[in-house]
C-alpha positions as CSV (number, residue, x, y, z in Angstrom):
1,X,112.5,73.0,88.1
2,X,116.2,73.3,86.5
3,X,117.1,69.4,85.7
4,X,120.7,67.9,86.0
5,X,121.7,65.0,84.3
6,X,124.8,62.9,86.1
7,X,126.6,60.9,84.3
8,X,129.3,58.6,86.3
9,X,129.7,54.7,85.7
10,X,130.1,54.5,89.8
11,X,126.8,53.9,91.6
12,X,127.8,55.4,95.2
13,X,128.8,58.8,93.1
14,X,125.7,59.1,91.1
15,X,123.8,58.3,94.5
16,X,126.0,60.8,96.4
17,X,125.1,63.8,94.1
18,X,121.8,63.3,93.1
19,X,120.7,63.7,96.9
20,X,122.8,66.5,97.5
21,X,121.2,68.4,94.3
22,X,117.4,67.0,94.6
23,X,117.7,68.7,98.4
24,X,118.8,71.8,96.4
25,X,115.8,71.5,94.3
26,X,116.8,70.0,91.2
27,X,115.4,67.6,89.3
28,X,118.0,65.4,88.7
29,X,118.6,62.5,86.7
30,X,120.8,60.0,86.3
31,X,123.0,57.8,83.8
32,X,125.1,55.1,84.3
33,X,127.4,55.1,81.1
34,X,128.0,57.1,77.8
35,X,125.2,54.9,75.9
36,X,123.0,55.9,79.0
37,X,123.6,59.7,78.4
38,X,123.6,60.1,75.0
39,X,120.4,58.0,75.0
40,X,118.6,60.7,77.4
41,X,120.0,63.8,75.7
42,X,118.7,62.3,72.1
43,X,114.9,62.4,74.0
44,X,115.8,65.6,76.5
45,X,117.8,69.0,76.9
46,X,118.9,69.3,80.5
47,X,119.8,72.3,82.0
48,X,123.5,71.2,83.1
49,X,125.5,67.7,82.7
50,X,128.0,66.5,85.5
51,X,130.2,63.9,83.0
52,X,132.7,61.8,84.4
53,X,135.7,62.2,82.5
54,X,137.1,58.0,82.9
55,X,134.0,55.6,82.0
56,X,134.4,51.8,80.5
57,X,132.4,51.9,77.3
58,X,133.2,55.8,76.2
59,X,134.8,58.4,78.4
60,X,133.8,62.1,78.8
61,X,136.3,63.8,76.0
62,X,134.4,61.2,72.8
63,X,130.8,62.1,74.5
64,X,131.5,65.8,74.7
65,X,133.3,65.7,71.1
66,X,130.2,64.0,70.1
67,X,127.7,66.3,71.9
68,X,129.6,69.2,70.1
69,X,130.1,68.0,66.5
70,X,126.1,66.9,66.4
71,X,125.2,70.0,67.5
72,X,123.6,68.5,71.5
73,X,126.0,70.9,73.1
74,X,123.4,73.4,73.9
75,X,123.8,73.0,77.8
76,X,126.3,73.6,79.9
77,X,128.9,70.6,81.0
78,X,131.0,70.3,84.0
79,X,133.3,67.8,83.6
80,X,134.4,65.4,86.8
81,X,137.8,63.0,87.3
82,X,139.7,61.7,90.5
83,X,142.4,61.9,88.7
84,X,142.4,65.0,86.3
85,X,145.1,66.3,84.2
86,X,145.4,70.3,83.3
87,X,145.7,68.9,79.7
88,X,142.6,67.0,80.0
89,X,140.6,70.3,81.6
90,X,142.3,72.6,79.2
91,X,141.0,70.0,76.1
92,X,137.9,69.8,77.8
93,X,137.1,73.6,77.8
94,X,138.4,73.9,74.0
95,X,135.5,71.6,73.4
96,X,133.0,73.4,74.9
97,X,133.3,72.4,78.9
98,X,132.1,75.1,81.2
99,X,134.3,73.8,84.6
100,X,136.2,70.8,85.8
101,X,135.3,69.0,89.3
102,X,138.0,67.3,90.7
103,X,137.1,64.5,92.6
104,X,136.4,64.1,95.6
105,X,133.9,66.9,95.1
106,X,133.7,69.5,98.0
107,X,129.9,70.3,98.7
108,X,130.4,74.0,98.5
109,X,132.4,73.7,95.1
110,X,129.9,71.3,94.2
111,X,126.8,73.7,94.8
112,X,129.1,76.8,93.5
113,X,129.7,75.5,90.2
114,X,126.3,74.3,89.4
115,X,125.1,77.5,90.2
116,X,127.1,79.9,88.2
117,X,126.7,76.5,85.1
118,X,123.3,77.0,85.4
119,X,123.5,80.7,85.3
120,X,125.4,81.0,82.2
121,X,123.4,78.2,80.3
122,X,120.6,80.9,80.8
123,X,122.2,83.9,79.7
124,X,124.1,82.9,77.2
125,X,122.7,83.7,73.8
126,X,121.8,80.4,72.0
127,X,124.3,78.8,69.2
128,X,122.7,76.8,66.4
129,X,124.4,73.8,65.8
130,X,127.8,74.4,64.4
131,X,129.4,71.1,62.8
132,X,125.9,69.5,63.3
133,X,124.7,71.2,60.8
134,X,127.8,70.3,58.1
135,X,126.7,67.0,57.2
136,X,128.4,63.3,57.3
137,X,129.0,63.0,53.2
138,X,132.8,62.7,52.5
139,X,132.9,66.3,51.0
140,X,131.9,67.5,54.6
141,X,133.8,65.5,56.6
142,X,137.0,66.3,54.7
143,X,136.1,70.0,55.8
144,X,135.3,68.7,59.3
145,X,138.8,67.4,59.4
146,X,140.4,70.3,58.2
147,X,138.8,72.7,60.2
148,X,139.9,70.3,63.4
149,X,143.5,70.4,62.1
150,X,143.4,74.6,62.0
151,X,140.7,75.2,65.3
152,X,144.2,75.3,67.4
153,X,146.0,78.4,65.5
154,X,145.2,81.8,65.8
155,X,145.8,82.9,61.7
156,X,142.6,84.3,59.6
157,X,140.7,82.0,58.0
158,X,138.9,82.4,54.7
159,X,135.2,80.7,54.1
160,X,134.5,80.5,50.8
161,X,130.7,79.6,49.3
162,X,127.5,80.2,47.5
163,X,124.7,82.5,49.1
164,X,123.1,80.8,51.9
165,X,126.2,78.6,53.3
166,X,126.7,77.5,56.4
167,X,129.6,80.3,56.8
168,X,128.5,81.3,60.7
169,X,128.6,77.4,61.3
170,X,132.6,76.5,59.6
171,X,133.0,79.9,62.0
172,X,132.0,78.8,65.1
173,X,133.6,75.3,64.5
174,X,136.8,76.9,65.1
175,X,135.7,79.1,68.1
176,X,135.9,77.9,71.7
177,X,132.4,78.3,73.3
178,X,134.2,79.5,76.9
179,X,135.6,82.7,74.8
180,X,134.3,85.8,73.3
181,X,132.5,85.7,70.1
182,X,131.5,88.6,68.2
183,X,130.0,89.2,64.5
184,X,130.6,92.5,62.3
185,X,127.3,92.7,60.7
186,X,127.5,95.8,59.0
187,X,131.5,96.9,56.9
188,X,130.6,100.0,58.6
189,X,131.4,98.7,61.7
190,X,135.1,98.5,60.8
191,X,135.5,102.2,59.4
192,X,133.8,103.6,62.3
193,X,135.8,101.8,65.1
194,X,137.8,98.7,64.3
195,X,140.0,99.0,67.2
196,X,136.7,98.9,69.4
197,X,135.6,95.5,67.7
198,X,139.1,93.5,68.7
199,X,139.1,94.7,72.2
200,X,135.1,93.5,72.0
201,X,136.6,90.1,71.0
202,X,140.2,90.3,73.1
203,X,140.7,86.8,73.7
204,X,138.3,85.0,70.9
205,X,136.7,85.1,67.5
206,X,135.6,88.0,65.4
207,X,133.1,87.0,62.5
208,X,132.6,88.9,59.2
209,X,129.7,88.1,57.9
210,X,130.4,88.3,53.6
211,X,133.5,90.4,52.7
212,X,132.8,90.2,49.0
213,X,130.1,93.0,49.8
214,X,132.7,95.2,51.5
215,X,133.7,98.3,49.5
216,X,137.0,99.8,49.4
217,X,136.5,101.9,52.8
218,X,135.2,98.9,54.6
219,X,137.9,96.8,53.2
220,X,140.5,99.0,54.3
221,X,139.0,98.9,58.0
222,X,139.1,95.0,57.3
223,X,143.0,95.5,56.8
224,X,143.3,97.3,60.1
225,X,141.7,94.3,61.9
226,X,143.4,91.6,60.4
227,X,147.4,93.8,61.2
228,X,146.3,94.5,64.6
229,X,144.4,90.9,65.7
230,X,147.2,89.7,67.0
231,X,147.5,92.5,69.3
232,X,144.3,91.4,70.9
233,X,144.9,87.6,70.2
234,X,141.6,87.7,68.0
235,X,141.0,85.5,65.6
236,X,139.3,87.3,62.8
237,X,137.1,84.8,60.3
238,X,135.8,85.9,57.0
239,X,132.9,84.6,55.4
240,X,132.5,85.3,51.5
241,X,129.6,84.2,49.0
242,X,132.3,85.1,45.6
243,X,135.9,84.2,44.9
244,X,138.0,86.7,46.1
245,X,140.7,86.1,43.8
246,X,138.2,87.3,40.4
247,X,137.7,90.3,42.6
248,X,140.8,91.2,43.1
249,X,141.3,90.7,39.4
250,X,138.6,93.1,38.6
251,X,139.7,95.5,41.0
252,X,136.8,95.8,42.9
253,X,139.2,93.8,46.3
254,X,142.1,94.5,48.0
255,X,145.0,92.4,47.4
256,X,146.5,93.2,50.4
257,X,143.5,91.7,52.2
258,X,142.9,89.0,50.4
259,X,146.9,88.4,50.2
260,X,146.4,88.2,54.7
261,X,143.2,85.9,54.2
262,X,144.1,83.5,51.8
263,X,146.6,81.2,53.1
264,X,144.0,79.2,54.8
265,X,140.6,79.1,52.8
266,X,138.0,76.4,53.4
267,X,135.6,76.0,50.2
268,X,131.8,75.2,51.0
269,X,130.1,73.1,48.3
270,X,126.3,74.1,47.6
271,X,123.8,71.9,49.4
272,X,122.3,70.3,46.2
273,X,126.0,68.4,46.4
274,X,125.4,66.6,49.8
275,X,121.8,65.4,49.0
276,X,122.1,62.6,51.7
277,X,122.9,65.2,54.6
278,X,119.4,66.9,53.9
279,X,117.3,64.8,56.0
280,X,119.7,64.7,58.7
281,X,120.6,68.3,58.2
282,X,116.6,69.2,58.3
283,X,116.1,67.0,61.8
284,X,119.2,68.6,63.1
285,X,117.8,72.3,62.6
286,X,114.1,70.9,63.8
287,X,115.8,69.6,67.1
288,X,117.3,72.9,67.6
289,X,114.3,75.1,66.9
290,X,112.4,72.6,69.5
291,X,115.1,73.0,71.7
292,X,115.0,76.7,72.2
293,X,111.0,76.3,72.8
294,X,110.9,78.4,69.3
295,X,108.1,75.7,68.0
296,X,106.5,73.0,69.9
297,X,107.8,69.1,69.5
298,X,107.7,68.2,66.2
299,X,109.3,65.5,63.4
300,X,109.9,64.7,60.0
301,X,108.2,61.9,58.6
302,X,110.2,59.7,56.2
303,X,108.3,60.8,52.9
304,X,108.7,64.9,53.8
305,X,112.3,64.0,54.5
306,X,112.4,62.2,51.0
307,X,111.2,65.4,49.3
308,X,113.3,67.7,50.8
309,X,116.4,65.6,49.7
310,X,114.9,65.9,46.2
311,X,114.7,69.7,46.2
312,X,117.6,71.5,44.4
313,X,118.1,74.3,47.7
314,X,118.9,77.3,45.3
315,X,119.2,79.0,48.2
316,X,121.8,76.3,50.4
317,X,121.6,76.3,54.1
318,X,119.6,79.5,54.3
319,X,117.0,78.4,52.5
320,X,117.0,74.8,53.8
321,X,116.6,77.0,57.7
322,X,113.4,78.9,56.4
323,X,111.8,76.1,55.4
324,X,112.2,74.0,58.3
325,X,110.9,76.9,60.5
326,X,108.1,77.6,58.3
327,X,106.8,73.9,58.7
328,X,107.4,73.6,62.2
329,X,105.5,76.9,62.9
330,X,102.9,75.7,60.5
331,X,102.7,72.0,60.8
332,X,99.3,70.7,61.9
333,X,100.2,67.6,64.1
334,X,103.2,66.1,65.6
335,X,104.6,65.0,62.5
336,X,105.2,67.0,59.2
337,X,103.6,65.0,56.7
338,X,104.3,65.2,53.0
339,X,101.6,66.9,52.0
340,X,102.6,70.2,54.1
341,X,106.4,70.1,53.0
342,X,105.6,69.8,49.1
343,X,103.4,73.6,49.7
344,X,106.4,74.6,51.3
345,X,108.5,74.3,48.5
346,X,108.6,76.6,45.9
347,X,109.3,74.5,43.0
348,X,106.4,72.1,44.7
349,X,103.7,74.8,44.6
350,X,104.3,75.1,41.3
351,X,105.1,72.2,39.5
352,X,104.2,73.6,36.1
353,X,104.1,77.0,34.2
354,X,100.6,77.3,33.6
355,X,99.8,76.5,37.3
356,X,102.8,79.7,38.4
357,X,101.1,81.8,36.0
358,X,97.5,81.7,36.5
359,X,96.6,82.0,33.3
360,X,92.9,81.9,34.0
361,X,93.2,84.5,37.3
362,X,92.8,88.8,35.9
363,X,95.6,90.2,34.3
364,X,96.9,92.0,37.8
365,X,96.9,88.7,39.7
366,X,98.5,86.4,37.3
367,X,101.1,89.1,37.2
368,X,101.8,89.6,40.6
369,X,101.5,85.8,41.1
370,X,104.1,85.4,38.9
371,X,106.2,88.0,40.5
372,X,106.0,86.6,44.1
373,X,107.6,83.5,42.6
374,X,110.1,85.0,40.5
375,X,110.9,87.0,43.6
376,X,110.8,84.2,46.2
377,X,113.0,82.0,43.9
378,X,115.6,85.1,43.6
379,X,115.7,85.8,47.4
380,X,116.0,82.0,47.7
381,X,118.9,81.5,45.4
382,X,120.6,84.4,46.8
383,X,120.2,83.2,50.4
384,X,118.5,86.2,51.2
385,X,120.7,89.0,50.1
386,X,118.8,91.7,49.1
387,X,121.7,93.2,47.1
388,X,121.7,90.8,44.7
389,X,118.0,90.4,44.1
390,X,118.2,93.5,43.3
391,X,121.1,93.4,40.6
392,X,119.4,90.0,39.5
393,X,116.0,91.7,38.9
394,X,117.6,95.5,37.3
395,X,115.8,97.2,40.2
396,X,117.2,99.7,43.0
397,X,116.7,98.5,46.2
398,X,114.7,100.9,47.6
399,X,112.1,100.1,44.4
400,X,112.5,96.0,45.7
401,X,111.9,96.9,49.2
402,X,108.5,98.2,47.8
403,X,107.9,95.9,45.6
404,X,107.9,92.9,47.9
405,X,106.2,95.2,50.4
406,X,102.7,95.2,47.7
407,X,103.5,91.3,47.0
408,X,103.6,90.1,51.0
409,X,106.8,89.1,50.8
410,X,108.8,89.3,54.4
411,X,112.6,90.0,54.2
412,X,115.2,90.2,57.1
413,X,116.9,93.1,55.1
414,X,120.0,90.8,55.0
415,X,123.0,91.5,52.6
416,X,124.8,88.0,53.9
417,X,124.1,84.7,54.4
């Protein structure tokens, strides 16, 4: 049964639509306040939230702000107000609103809009958590801020960081949900057809992944995007795991690209600089696996959250993500104990050289023992990108691909965050 959540401070409302919707067949329930709301979404995902806009202790705009930035915006929101400005819908949507309900509600609008809210929710491919997963130390919420002060402009936007960055987050920061959202994946895509991508995204965001991994045929494709965007009003946002500027230095990147990209340029710090986000950042992506039924209901408990804040994540965001999956999928009880997220760690399972070695084990499986570390820290540091495991270890890739084939190690095949 699909459940509603209504959130209106006026009882004869709340009343009003929860027996309209429970004769539709919803389960719906009901909150009195912003406290009241925020309380049940902290406990429960709903499938759809009717949020009056004007409400005495916080209205509708802070709770959805708040719902967005920590990453609860997961569920479709129909806002509701008796007395409704287009600027307060048209703020409401930026934010992530699906509709606006003006009050009094007519029953067939009401019914309408639910069910086309509801239908969307479940057809629209899930986002992780965008600024939720940023962080609350000042570094972060200086680049919270300035990604507020540019979400409104159209211009390209530069994200600069180490491997395994929250790049796709900073991206989708600046995107509004109710618009198109595409991602260019491979630099091939923008030789082949780069007109096709912009009218993919006419209207909203286009996302490459890593440009510093473009060559010079992708990165001319790149220019043809970022002169013709406007065009399309697309937004084009480029993620990039090395300075552009020493690249273009070198030679190895187009100035002219890199001339249209850099005027705005947000810097992401590695993770090992915002130790006091890791807990919260660790919950965050638990709460997100949980709620897209990926794992069952798990938590931290204070001590594995203590570790993981004292781990180094070579491998940033990325790294921080494949850990928390792996100890949610493998977890024994309801809450991850200590015990399970020190094995998960690489620098935990093997606290000393001797014990990484195996220096008692047969030549052949000390030496691939050693290997699957060396290799796991590489692909770890390098958030994945097989590229530079590659250039790290003086092997073709093809050789790698082999090579961590024999040792059990499983890729993605990424060459991005």
């Amino acid at each position: 049964m699909r459940q509603i959540l209504v959130v209106d401070d006026e009882i004869g409302i709340r009343e009003l639509l929860s027996e309209i919707l429970s004769d539709e067949g919803y389960d719906v329930q009901l909150a009195e306040n912003a406290g009241a709301a925020r309380a049940f979404r902290s406990r429960v995902r709903p499938d759809l939230v009717l949020l009056d806009i004007w409400m005495p202790d916080t209205d509708g705009i802070t709770l959805l702000k708040e719902w967005a930035s920590s990453g609860q915006l997961t569920m479709p929101v129909v806002m509701m107000s008796g007395h409704g400005t287009i600027d307060t819908a048209v703020e409401a949507s930026r934010i992530g609103a699906y509709d606006f309900l003006e009050k009094p509600i007519a029953l067939q609008k009401l019914l309408a809009t639910v069910g086309r809210a509801i239908t969307r929710g479940e057809q629209r491919p899930h986002a992780a958590a965008s600024l939720g997963v940023l962080g609350r130390t000042p570094v972060m919420q200086e680049i919270k801020q300035r990604l507020e002060r540019i979400a409104v402009s159209r211009a390209p936007v530069l994200i600069q960081g180490p491997p395994g960055c929250a790049f796709e987050a900073c991206a989708r920061a600046l995107h509004a949900p109710s618009n198109p959202w595409s991602v260019v994946d491979q630099g091939s895509q923008m030789v082949e057809a780069p007109l096709d991508l912009l009218h993919a995204a006419r209207g909203g965001t286009l996302f490459v992944r890593d440009v510093a991994e473009l060559n010079k045929l992708e990165q001319r494709g790149l220019l043809v995007l970022l002169s013709q965007a406007e065009r399309y009003n697309v937004r084009v946002i480029c993620g990039s795991t090395r300075p552009l500027p020493a690249l273009v230095a070198n030679g190895d990147f187009d100035d002219r690209v890199y001339q249209m990209l850099g005027s705005t340029t947000i810097q992401l710090p590695p993770l090992r600089e915002q130790r006091d986000d890791i807990p919260e950042l660790a919950s965050v992506l638990l709460n997100d696996m949980v709620e897209q039924k990926l794992v069952v209901p798990r938590q931290f408990s204070t001590a594995a959250l203590n570790t993981l804040r004292n781990y180094d994540w070579p491998g940033n965001m990325s790294e921080l993500r494949s850990v928390v999956q792996t100890l949610a999928n493998t977890a024994i009880g309801e809450h991850i104990s200590l015990e399970e997220t020190q094995r998960a760690l690489p620098q935990a399972a093997a606290p000393n050289a001797a014990a990484a070695l195996q220096l008692d084990a047969p030549l052949r499986e000390a030496r691939d023992a050693f290997e699957r570390t060396y290799f796991e820290y590489h692909l770890a540091r390098e958030g994945g990108n097989i590229s530079r495991v590659a250039d790290a270890a003086g092997l073709e890739r093809t050789h790698l691909y082999r090579k961590l084939k024999h040792l059990g190690i499983k890729t993605s095949r990424k060459t991005d965050d």
